[in-house]
C-alpha positions in Angstrom: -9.0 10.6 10.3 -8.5 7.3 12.2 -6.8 5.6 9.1 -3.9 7.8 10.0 -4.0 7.3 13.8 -4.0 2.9 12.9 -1.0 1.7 14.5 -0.6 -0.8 11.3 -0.8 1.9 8.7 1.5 3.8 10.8 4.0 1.2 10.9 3.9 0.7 7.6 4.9 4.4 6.7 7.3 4.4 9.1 9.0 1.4 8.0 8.5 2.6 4.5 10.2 5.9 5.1 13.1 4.5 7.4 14.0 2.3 4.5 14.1 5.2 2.0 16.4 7.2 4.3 18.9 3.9 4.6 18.9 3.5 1.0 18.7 6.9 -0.5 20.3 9.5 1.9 22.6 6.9 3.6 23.4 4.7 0.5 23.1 1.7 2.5 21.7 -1.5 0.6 20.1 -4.1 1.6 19.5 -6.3 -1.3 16.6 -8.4 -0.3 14.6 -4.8 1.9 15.4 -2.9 -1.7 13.7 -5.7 -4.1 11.0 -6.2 -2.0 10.0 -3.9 1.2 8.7 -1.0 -1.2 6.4 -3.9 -3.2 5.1 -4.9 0.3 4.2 -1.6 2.2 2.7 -0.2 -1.1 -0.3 -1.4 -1.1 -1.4 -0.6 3.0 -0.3 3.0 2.6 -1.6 3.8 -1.2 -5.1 2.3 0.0 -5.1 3.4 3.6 -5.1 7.1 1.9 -7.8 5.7 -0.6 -9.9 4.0 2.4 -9.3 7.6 4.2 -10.3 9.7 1.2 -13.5 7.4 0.9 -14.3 7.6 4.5 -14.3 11.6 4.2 -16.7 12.1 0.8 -19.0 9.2 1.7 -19.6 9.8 5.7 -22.6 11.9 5.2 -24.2 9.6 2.2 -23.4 6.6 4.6 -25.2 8.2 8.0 -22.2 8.3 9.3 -21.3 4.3 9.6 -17.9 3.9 8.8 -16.9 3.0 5.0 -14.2 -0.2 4.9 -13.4 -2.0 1.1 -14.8 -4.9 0.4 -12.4 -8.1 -0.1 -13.7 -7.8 -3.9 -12.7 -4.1 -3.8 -9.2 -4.6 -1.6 -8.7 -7.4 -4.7 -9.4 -5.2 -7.6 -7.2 -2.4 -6.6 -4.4 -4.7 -5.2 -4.8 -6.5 -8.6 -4.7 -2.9 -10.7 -2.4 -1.3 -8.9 0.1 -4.4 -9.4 -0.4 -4.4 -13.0 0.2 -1.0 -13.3 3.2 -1.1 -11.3 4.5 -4.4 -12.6 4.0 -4.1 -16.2 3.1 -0.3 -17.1 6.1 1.3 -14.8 8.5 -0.8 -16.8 7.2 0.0 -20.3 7.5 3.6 -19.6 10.1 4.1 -18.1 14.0 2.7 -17.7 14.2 3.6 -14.4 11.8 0.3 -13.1 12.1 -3.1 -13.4 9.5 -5.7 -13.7 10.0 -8.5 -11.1 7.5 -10.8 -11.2 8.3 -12.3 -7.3 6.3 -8.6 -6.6 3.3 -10.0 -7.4 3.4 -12.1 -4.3 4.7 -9.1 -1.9 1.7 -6.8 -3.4 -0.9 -10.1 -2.3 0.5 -9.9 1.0 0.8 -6.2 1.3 -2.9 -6.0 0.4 -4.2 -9.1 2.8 -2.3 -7.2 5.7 -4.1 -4.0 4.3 -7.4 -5.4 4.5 -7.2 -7.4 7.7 -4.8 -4.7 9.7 -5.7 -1.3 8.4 -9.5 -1.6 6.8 -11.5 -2.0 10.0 -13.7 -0.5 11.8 -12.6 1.6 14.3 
């Protein structure tokens, strides 16, 4: 799959798991990366993996011309996935914390999605 090959979606997981390894296994904290990093590189990985699941059920239904969202559909599921995130996470769990300044790093998170990762290649 060339969603996992995209040097943008690529950078985002690695970045994603370098900061998990500082934070979790290293115990370093960086207050501003820890608020806000994982808000920001949610949204290129969760829906490069939707964009790549898509790709591989609707290849043969689309002749074979690769599938990329919409900026109605890259909206929809940035705005769900937010929601969820912000407001469900919180209500069901102690664990997370609703931070409303997220909303702004899951918009930009899903711009860089859909301008960096959703193409065709």
């Amino acid at each position: 799959m060339k969603i996992f090959q995209n040097p943008a979606w690529l950078f985002c997981v690695f970045l994603f798991i370098l900061h998990q390894f500082f934070q979790k296994i290293l115990g370093w904290n960086f207050v501003i990366l820890d608020s806000y990093l994982d808000p920001l590189l949610c949204l290129p990985i969760f829906m490069g993996f939707m964009l790549a699941e898509r790709r591989f059920f609707l290849r043969k239904i689309n002749h074979n011309k690769v599938y990329t969202f919409s900026i109605l559909e890259t909206v929809v599921i940035g705005i769900t996935l937010a929601i969820v995130f912000e407001e469900g996470f919180p209500r069901w769990s102690a664990q997370f914390t609703k931070d409303y300044f997220d909303y702004i790093f899951y918009f930009v998170g899903a711009l860089f999605f859909y301008f960096f990762i959703n193409t065709k290649e």
